[in-house]
C-alpha positions as a Markdown table, in Angstrom:
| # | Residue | x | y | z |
|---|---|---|---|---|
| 1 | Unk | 12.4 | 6.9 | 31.9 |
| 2 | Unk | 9.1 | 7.3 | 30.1 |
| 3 | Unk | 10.7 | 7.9 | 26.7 |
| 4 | Unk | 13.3 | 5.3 | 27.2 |
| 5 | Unk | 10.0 | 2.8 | 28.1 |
| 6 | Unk | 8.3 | 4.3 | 25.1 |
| 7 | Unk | 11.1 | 4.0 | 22.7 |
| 8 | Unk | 11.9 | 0.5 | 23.3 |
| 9 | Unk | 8.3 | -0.5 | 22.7 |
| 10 | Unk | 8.3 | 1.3 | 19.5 |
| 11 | Unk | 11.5 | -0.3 | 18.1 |
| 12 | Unk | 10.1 | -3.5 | 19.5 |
| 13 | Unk | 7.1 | -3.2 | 17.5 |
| 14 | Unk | 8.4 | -2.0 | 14.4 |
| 15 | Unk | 10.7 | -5.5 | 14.4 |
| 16 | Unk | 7.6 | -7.1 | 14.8 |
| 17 | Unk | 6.0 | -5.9 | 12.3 |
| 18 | Unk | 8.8 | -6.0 | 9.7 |
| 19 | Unk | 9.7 | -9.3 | 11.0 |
| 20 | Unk | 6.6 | -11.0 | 10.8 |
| 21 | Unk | 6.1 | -9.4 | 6.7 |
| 22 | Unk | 9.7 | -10.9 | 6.3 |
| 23 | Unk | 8.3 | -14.8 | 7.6 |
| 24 | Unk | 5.2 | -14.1 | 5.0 |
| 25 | Unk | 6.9 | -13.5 | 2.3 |
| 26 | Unk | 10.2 | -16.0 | 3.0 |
| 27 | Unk | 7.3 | -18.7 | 4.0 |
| 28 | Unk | 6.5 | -22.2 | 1.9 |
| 29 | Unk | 3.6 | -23.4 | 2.3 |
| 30 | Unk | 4.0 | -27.4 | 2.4 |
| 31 | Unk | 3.0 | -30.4 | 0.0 |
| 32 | Unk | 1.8 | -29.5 | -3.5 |
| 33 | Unk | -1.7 | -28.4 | -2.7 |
| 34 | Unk | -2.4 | -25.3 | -4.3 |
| 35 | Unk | -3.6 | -24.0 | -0.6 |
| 36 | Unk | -2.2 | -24.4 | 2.2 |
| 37 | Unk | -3.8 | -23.8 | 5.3 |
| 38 | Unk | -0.8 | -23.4 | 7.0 |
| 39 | Unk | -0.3 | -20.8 | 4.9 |
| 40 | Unk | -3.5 | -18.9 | 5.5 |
| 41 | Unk | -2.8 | -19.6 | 9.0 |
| 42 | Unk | 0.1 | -17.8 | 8.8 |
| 43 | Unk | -1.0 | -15.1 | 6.8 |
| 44 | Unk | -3.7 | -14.1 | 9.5 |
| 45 | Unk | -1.0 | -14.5 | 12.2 |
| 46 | Unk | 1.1 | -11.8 | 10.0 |
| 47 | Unk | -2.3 | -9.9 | 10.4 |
| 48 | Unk | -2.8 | -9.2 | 13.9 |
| 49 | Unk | 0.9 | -9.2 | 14.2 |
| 50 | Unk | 1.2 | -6.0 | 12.1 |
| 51 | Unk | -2.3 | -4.6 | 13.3 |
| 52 | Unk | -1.2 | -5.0 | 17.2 |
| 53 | Unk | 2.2 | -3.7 | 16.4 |
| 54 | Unk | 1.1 | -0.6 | 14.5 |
| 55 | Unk | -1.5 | -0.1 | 17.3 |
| 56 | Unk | 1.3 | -0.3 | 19.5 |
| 57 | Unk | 3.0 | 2.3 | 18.0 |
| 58 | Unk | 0.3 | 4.5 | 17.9 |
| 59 | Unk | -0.5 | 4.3 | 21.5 |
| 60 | Unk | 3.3 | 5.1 | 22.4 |
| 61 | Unk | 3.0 | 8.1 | 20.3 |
| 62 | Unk | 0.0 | 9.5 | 21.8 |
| 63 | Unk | 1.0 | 8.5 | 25.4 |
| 64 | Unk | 4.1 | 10.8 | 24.7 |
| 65 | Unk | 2.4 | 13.7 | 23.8 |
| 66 | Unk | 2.3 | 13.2 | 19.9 |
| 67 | Unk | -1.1 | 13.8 | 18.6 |
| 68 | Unk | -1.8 | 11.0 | 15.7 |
| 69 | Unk | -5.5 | 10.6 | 15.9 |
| 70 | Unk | -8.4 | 12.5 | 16.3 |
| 71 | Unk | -11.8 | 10.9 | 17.1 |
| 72 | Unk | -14.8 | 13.9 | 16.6 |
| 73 | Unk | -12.6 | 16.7 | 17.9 |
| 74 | Unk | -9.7 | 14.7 | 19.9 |
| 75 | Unk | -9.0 | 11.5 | 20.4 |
| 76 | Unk | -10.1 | 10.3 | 24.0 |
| 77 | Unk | -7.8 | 9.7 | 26.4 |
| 78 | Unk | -9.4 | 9.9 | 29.8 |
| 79 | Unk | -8.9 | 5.9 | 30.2 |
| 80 | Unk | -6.2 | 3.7 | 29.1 |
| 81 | Unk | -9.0 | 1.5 | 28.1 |
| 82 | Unk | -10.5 | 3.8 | 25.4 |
| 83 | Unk | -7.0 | 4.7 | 24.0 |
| 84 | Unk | -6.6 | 0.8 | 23.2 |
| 85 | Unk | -9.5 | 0.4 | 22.1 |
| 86 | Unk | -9.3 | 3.4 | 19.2 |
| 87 | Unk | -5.7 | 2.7 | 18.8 |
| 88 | Unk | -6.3 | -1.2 | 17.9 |
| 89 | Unk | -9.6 | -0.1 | 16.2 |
| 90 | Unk | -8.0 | 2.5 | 14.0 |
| 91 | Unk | -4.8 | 0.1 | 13.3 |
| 92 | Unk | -7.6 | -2.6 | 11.9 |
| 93 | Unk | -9.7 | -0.1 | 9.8 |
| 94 | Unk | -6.7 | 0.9 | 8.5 |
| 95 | Unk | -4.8 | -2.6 | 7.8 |
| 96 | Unk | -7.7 | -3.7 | 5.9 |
| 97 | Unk | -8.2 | -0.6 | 4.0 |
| 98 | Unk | -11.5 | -0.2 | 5.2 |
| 99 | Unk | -10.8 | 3.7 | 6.7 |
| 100 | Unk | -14.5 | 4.4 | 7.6 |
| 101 | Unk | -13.3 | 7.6 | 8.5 |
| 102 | Unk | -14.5 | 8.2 | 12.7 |
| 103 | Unk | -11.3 | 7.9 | 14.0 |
| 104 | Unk | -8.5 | 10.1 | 11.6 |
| 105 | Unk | -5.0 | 10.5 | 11.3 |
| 106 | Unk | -2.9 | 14.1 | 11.9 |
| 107 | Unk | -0.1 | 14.9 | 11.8 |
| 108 | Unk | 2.3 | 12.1 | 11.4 |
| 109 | Unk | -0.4 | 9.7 | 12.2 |
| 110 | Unk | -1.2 | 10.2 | 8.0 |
| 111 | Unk | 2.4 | 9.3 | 7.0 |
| 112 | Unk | 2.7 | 6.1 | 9.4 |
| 113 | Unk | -1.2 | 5.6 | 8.2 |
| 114 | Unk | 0.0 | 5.3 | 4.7 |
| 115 | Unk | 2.5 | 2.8 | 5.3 |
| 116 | Unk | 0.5 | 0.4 | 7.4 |
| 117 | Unk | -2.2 | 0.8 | 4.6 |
| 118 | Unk | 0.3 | 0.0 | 1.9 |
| 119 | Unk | 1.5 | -3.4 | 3.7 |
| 120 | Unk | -2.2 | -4.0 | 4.2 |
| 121 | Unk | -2.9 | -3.7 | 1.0 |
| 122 | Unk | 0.2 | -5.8 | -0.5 |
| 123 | Unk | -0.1 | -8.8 | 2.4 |
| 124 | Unk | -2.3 | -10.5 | -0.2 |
| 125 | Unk | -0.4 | -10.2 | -3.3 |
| 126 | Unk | 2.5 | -11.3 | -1.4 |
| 127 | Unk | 0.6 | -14.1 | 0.0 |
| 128 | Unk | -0.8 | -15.1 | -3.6 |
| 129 | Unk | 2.6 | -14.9 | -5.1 |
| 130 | Unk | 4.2 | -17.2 | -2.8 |
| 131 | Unk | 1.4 | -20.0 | -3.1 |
| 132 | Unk | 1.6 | -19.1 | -6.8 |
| 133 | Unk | 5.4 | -19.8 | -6.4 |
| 134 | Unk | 5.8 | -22.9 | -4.5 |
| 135 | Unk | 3.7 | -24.7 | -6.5 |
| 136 | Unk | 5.0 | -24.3 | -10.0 |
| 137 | Unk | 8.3 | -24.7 | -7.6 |
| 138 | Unk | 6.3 | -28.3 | -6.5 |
| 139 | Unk | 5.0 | -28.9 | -9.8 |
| 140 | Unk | 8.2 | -28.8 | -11.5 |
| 141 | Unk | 9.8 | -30.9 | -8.9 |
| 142 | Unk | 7.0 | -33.7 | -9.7 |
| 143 | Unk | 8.1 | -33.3 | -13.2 |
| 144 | Unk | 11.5 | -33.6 | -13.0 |
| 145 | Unk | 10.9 | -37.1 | -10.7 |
| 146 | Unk | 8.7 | -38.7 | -13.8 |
């Protein structure tokens, strides 16, 4: 029953997460303005979308026995509390590409690190390029009209 639970909150994070880089990419800002707050809006939503989903994931994991993280010699797991803490900690450092390097990935955890890192670091080219595009898009559009 535990792995079933477990499973489904994994596959229910990763289509959060890959959802949520789908709506950033595939979403228009509004009007002609250069930048849209909407946008940014969105773009911070995408943020803590991927950050709690990946922290998600690595909770599951380490709830079911896989060792992703180590925090001084093992990550600490004697409350639930401390686990979401270092999970959603570690998923931010790592997002943002900070890595500061107390909490680090084994194992696995280094693969599945690499890949949230990687979205982290593309989020903003991708959200650059789409503001970028809509508005030559918008500035043609004015043209055409004249």
């Amino acid at each position: 029953m535990d792995i079933l639970f477990f499973s489904i909150i994994i596959i229910t994070a990763l289509l959060g997460i890959f959802g949520s880089v789908v709506l950033l990419i595939r979403h228009q800002p509004e009007g002609g303005r250069r930048i849209s707050f909407q946008h940014f809006i969105m773009l911070l939503a995408v943020y803590a979308t991927v950050m709690l989903g990946f922290g998600i994931l690595y909770m599951s994991l380490e709830l079911l026995g896989v060792p992703l993280l180590r925090e001084g010699k093992d990550i600490q797991t004697e409350s639930y509390l401390h686990l979401i803490e270092d999970v959603l900690y570690f998923s931010a450092v790592t997002l943002l590409t900070v890595g500061y390097g107390d909490i680090i990935p084994q194992g696995i955890g280094r693969w599945i690190a690499i890949i949230q890192a990687l979205i982290g670091y593309l989020l903003p080219a991708a959200f650059v390029i789409t503001t970028v595009v809509h508005y030559d898009k918008s500035k043609e559009k004015r043209v055409d009209r004249l």
